[in-house]
C-alpha positions as YAML, in Angstrom:
chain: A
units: angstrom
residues:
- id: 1
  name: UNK
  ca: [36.96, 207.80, -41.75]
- id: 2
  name: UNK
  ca: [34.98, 206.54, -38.53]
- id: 3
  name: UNK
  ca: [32.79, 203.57, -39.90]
- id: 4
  name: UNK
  ca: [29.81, 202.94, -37.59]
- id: 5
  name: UNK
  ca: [28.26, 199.87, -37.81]
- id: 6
  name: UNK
  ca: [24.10, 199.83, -38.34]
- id: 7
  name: UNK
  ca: [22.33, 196.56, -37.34]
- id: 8
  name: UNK
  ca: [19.38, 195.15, -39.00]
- id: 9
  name: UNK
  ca: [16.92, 192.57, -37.37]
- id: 10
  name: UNK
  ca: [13.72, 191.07, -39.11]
- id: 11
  name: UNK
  ca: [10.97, 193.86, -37.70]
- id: 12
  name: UNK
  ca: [13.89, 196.80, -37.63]
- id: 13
  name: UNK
  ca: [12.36, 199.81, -38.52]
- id: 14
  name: UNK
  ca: [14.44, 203.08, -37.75]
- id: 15
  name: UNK
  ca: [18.11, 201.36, -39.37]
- id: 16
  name: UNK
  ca: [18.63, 203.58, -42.33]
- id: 17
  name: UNK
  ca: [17.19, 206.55, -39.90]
- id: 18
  name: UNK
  ca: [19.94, 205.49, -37.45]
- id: 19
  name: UNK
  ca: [22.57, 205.32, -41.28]
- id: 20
  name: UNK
  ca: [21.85, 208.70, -41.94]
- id: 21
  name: UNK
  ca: [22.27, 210.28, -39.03]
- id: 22
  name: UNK
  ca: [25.70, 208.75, -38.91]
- id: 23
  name: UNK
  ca: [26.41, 210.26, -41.96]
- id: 24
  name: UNK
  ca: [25.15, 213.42, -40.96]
- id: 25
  name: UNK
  ca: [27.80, 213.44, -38.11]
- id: 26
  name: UNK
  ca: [30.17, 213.05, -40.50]
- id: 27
  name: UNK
  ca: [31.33, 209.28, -40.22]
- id: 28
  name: UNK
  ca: [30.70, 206.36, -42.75]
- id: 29
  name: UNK
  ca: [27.65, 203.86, -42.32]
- id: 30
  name: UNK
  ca: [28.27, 199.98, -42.20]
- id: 31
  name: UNK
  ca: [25.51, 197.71, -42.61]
- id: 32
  name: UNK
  ca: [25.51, 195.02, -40.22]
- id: 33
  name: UNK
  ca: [23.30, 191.65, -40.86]
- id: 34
  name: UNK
  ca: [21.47, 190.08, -37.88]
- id: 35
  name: UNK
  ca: [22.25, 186.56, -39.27]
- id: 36
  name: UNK
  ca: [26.12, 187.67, -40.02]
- id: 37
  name: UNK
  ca: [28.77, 187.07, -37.50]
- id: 38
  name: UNK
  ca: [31.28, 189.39, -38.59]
- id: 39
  name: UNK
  ca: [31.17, 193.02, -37.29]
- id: 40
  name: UNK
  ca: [33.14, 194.40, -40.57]
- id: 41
  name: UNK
  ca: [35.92, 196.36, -38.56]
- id: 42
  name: UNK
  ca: [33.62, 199.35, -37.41]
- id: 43
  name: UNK
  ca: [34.67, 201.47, -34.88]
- id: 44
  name: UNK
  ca: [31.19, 201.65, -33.18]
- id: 45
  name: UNK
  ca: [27.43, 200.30, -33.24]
- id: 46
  name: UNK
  ca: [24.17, 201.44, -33.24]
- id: 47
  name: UNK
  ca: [21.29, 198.99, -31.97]
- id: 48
  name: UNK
  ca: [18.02, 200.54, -33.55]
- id: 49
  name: UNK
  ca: [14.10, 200.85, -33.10]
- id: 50
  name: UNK
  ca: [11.82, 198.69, -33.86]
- id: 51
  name: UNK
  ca: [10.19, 195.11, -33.67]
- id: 52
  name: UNK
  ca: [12.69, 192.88, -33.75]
- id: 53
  name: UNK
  ca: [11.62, 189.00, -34.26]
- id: 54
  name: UNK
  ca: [8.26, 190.45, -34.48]
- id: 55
  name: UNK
  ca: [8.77, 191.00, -30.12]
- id: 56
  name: UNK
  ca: [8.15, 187.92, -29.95]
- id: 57
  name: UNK
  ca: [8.67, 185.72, -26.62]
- id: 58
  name: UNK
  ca: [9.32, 189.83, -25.24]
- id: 59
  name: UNK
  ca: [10.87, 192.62, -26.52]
- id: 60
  name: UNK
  ca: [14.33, 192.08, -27.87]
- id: 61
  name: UNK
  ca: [14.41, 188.23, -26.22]
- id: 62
  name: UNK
  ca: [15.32, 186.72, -29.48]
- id: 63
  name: UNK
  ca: [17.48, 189.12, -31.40]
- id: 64
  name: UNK
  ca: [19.78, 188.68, -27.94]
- id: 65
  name: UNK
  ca: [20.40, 185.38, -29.56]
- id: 66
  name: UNK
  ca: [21.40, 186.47, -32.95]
- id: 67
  name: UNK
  ca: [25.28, 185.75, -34.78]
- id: 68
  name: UNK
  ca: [25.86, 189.59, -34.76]
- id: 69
  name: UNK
  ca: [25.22, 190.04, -30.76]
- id: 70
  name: UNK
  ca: [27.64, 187.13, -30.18]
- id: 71
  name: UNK
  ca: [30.30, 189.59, -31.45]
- id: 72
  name: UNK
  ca: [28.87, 192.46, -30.27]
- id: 73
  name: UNK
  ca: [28.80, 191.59, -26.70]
- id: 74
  name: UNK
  ca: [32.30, 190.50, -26.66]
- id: 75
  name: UNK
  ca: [33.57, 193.74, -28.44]
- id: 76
  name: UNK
  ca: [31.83, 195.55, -26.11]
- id: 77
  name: UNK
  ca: [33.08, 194.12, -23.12]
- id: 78
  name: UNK
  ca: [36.35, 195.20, -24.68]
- id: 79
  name: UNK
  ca: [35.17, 198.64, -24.90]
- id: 80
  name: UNK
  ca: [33.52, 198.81, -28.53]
- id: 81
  name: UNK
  ca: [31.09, 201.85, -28.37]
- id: 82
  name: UNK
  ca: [27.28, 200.33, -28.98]
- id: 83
  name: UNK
  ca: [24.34, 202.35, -28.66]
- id: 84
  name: UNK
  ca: [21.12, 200.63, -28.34]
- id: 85
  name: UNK
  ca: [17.80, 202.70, -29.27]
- id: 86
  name: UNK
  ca: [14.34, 202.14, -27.83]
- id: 87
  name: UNK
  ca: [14.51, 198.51, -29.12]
- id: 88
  name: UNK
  ca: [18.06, 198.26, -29.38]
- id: 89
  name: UNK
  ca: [18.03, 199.13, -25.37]
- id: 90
  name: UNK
  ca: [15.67, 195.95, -25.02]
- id: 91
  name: UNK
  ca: [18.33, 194.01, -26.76]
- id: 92
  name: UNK
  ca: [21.10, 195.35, -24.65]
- id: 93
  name: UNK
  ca: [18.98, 194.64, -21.58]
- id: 94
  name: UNK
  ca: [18.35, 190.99, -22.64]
- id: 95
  name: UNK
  ca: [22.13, 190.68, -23.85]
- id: 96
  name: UNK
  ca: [22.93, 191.54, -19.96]
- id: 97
  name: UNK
  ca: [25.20, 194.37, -21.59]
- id: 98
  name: UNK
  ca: [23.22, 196.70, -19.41]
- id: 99
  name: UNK
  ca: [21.01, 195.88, -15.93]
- id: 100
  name: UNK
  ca: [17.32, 195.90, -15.69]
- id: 101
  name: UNK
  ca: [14.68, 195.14, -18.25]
- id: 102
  name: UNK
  ca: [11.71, 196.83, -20.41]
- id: 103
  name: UNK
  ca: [8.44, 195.91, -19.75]
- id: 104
  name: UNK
  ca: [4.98, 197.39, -21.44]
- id: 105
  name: UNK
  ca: [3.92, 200.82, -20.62]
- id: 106
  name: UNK
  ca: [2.41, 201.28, -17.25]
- id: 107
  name: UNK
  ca: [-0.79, 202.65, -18.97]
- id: 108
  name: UNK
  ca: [-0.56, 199.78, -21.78]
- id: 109
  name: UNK
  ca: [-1.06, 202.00, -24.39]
- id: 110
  name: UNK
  ca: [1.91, 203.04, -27.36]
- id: 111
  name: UNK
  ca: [3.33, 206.33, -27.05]
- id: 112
  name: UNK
  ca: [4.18, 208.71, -29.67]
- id: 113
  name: UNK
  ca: [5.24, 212.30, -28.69]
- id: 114
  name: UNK
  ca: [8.47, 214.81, -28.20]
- id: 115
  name: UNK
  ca: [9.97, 214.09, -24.92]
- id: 116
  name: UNK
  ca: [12.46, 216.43, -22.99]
- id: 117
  name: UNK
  ca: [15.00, 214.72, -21.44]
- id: 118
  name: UNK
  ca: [17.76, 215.98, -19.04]
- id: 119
  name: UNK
  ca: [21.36, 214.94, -19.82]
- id: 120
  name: UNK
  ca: [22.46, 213.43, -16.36]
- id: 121
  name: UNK
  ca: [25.82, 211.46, -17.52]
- id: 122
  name: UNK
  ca: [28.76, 213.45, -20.18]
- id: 123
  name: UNK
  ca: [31.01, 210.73, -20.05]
- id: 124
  name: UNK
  ca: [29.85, 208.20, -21.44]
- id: 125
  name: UNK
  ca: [30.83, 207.45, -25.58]
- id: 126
  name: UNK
  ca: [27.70, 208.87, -26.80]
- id: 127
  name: UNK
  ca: [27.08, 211.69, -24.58]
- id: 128
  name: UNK
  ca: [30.21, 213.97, -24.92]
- id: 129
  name: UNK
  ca: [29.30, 217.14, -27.13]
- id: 130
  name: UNK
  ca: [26.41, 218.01, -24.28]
- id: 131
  name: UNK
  ca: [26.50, 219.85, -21.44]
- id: 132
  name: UNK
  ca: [26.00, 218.24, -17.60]
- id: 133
  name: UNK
  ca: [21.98, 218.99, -16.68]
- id: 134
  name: UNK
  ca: [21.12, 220.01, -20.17]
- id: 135
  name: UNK
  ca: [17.55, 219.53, -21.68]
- id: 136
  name: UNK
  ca: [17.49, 218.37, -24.99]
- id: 137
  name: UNK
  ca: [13.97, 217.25, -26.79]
- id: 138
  name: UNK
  ca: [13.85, 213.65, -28.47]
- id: 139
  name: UNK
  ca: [11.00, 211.77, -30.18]
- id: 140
  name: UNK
  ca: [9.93, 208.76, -28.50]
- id: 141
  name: UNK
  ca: [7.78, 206.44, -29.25]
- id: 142
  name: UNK
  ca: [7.25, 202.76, -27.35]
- id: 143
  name: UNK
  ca: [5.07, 200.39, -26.42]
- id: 144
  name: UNK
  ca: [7.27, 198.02, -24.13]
- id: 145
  name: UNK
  ca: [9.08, 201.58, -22.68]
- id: 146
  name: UNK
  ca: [8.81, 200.95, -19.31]
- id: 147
  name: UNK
  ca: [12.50, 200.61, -17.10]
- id: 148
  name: UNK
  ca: [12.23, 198.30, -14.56]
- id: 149
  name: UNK
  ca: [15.26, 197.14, -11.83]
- id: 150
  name: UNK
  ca: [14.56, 195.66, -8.52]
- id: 151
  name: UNK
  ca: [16.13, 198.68, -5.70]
- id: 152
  name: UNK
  ca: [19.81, 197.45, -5.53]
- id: 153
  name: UNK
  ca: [20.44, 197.95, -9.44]
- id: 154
  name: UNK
  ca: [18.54, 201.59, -9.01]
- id: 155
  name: UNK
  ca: [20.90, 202.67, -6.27]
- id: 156
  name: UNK
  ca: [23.71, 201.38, -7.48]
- id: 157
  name: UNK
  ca: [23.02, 203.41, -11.43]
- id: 158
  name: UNK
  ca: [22.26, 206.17, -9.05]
- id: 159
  name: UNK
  ca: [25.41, 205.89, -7.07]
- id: 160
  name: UNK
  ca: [27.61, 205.40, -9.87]
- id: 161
  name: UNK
  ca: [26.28, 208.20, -12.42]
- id: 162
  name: UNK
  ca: [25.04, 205.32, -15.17]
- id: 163
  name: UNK
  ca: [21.46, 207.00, -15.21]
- id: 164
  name: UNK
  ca: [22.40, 209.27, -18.48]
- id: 165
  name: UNK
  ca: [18.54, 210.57, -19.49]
- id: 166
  name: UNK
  ca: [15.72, 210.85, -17.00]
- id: 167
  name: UNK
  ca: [12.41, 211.98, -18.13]
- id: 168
  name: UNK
  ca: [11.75, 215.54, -17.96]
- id: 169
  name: UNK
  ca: [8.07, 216.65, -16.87]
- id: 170
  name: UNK
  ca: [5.30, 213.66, -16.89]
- id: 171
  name: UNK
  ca: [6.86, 210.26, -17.14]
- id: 172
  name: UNK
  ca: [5.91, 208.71, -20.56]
- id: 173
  name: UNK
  ca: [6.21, 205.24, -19.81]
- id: 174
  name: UNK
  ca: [6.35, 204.84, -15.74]
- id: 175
  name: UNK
  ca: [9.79, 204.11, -16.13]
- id: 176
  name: UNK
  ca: [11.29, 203.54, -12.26]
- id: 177
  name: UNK
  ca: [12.93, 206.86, -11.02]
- id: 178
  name: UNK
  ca: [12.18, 208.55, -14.65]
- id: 179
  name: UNK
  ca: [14.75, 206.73, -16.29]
- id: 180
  name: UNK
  ca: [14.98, 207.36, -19.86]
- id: 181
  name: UNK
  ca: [18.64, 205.57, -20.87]
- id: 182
  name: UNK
  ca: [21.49, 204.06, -19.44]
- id: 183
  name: UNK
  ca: [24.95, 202.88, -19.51]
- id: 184
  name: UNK
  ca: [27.39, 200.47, -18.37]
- id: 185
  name: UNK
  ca: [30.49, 200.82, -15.94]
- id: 186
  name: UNK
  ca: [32.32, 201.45, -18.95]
- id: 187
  name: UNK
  ca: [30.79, 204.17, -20.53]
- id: 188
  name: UNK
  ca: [31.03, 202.62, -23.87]
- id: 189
  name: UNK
  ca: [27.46, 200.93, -23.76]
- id: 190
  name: UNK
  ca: [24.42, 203.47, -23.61]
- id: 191
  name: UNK
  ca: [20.85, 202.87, -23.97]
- id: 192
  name: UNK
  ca: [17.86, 204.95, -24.21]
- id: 193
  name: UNK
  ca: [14.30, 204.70, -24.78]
- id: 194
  name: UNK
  ca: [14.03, 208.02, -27.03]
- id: 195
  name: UNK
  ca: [14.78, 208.36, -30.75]
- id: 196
  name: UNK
  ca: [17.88, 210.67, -31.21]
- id: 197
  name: UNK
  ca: [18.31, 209.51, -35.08]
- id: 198
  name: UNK
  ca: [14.69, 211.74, -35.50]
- id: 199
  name: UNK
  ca: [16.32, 214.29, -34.56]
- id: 200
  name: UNK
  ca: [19.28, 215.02, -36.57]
- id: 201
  name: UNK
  ca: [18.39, 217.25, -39.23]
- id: 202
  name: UNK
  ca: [16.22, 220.51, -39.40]
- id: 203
  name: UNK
  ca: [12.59, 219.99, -41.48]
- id: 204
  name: UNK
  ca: [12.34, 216.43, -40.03]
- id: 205
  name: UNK
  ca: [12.51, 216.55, -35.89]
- id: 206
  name: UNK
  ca: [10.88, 218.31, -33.40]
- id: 207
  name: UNK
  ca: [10.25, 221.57, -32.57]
- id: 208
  name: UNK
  ca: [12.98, 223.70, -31.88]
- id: 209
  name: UNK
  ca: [14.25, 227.07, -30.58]
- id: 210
  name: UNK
  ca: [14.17, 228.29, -34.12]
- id: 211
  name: UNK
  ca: [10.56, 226.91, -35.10]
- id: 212
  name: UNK
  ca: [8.70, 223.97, -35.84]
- id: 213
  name: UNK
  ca: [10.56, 220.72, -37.18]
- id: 214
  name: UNK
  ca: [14.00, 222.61, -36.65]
- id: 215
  name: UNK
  ca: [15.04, 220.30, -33.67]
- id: 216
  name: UNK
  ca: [18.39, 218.62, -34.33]
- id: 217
  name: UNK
  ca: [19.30, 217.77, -30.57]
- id: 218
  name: UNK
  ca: [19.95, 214.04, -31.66]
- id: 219
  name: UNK
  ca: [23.18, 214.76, -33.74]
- id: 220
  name: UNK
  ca: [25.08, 215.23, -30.86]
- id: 221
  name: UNK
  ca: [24.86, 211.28, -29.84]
- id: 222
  name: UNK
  ca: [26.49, 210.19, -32.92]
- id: 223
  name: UNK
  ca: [29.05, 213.23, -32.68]
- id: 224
  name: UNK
  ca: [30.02, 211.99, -29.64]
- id: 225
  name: UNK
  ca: [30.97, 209.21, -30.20]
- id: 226
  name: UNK
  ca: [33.19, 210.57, -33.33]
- id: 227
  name: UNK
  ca: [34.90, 212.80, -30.45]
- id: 228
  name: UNK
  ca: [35.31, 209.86, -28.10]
- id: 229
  name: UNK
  ca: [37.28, 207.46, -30.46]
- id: 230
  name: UNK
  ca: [39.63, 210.41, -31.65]
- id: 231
  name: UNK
  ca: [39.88, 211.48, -28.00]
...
């Protein structure tokens, strides 16, 4: 069975969210200590939400510096699937695994709502079991949401399809160009503002096409990247 490695951080709030919905997609859940410089033989990562360090210094600044990310930065660079979620994505950011950096929302205020996003990359490790341009609704919820890269970085995601989510309708956060997650040259690193591990099992996500709390548009991250290591 896939085993997909889970990290916890003092502050981490959404790890056994991010667990089960690794379960749910049918592979086996590995907890991973922040302190613990052994990665356990997993086949992938998952980065998740929350405070990690308390935010202190900034968002993610000292969790960069943690035993685990020693490993997981080199096993990524060697292709290692990680997925970094809303805070995990300021980790990547401050790990330099991905470009650019997350900076407080342009209206300074936290955000809590269901976002639609539009799927703008299938190729990456996490993104495989959706369809080019689809829209797919995620919770998000951030406080320090807000994508920032100076114009070369932006034009060269843009050129080379890493922009994988961009903010459908009003932009939550003032992200630059509506970007809601990213990834690498690779493909194996992604990272995204939005919560996909909310939405992974019907009674507990968002709304859906077949009623309220029946939106399970998450699952597919953690399905894909169950397809991508068999394919």
């Amino acid at each position: 069975m896939t085993r997909v490695g889970v990290v916890t951080f003092p502050g981490t709030l959404d790890d056994r969210d991010a667990a089960r919905a690794v379960r749910l997609a049918g592979a086996e859940a590995v907890s991973l200590w922040h302190g613990d410089a052994d990665l356990h033989g997993v086949d992938a990562v998952v980065l998740p939400g929350g405070f990690s360090y308390g935010d202190y210094l900034r968002a993610g600044a000292i969790s960069r510096f943690a035993p685990v990310m020693g490993e997981i930065v080199d096993a990524a660079n060697k292709g290692l699937p990680v997925l970094g979620i809303c805070n995990g994505f300021q980790v990547l950011t401050e790990a330099h695994l991905l470009p650019g950096s997350m900076i407080k929302n342009d209206h300074l205020h936290f955000v809590c709502r269901e976002q639609v996003l539009s799927v703008d990359n299938v190729d990456t490790a996490w993104t495989r079991d959706y369809a080019p341009g689809e829209h797919i609704t995620i919770p998000l919820k951030n406080q320090d949401g807000q994508y920032v890269a100076d114009e070369h970085t932006l034009d060269e995601l843009e050129g080379e399809g890493r922009v994988v989510f961009r903010y459908q309708g009003a932009n939550p956060n003032g992200s630059r160009r509506g970007i809601a997650g990213i990834s690498n040259a690779a493909g194996n690193v992604v990272g995204l503002m939005p919560h996909p591990e909310h939405a992974v099992e019907p009674g507990f996500g968002p709304d859906g096409a077949k009623g309220p709390r029946t939106g399970v548009d998450g699952l597919r991250f953690f399905t894909s990247v169950l397809t991508a290591l068999v394919g």
